[in-house]
C-alpha positions, 0 to 999 in steps of 0.5 A: 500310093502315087499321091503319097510318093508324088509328096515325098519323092526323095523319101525323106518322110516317115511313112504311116498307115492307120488300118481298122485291122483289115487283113486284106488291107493290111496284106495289100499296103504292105505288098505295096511298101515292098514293090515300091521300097518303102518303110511304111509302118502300119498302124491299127486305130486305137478307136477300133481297139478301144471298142473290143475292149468295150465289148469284152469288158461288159461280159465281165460287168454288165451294167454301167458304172465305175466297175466297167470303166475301171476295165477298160481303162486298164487294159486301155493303157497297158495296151498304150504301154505296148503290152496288147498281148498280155491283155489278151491273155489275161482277158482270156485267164479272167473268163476261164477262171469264171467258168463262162459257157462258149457263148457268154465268153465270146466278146472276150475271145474276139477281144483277145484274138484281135489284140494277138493278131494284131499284135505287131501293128499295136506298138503304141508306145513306140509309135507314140515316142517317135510323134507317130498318130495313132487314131483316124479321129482327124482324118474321118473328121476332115472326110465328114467335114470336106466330102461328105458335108457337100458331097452327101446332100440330098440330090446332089450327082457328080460326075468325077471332075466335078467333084474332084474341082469341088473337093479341092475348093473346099480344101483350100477354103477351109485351109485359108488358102484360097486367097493366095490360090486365087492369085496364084491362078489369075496369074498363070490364066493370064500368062497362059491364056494372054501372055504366051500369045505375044512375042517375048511374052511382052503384052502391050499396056492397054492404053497403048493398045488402044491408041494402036486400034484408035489409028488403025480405025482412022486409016480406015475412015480415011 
């Protein structure tokens, strides 16, 4: 949160959480928005919802095919369109109305509370309509490539410094954004470590310097 307000101090920006549907991470961000006045829209991934889907759908047509794909794809737009609910209850109308046992309609039921209580985090077409991201993919995918790629190699021990030094080089390499980092940092290393030692923050010219010690070294041979 100090990260996000630090890059949007004047909140000018739209603020979004993608959750896994996670009660107690939900119950925390939005605590969070309303200690620090925020709008935050809380969103649900649409990968996590895809997968009960999946789930739910092979209780109805266990083996693979267009039959089960068709399901899925269904209830995956409709959910799109803004209408998890209805889904939710469908699902459950379908396996009543099939006399399934408890056990055999539990995927259904799991699907189907999810969707309803997660009901007011899965406004996809809202979200959508306003530009708003509604999957984690590129997110988990930068983790993987940034952290875990180099922080995961086998042996590897890193104190938090450390890693936090390697993480940023990384995010500026693969941003093609080192270049001008690395000027921007020879600059202030100069100005910091060169430049603030002299009056007026003038340095002398290196031949000037050096004419400077050549004198000073004849004075001392006279």
């Amino acid at each position: 949160m100090a990260e996000a307000r630090h890059r949007d101090p004047t909140d000018k920006k739209t603020w979004v959480a993608l959750v896994d549907g996670n009660k107690s991470q939900i119950r925390i961000l939005k605590r969070l928005a309303k200690k620090n006045g925020l709008d935050l829209t809380i969103i649900v991934d649409l990968i996590h919802v895809i997968e009960y889907l999946w789930d739910a759908a092979r209780v109805f047509h266990p083996a693979p095919g267009p039959e089960l794909e068709n399901w899925v794809r269904h209830r995956l737009l409709e959910t799109l369109r803004g209408k998890a609910g209805l889904m939710a209850g469908g699902m459950r109308r379908s396996a009543t109305l099939r006399g399934l046992s408890v056990k055999a309609r539990e995927p259904v039921d799991v699907c189907a509370r999810y969707l309803s209580n997660h009901s007011p985090y899965l406004r996809y077409d809202h979200y959508l309509a306003n530009g708003l991201p509604v999957a984690t993919g590129v997110i988990e995918g930068a983790c993987r490539h940034l952290v875990k790629d180099r922080m995961a190699v086998t042996g590897a021990r890193w104190s938090l410094n450390g890693a936090e030094a390697v993480l940023r080089l990384r995010a500026l390499r693969s941003s093609r954004d080192f270049d001008e980092y690395w000027t921007f940092h020879e600059a202030r290393e100069y100005e910091r470590n060169h430049q603030a030692l002299y009056a007026g923050g003038i340095v002398p010219s290196t031949s000037a310097s050096l004419s400077t010690i050549k004198s000073a070294h004849l004075k001392v041979i006279k």
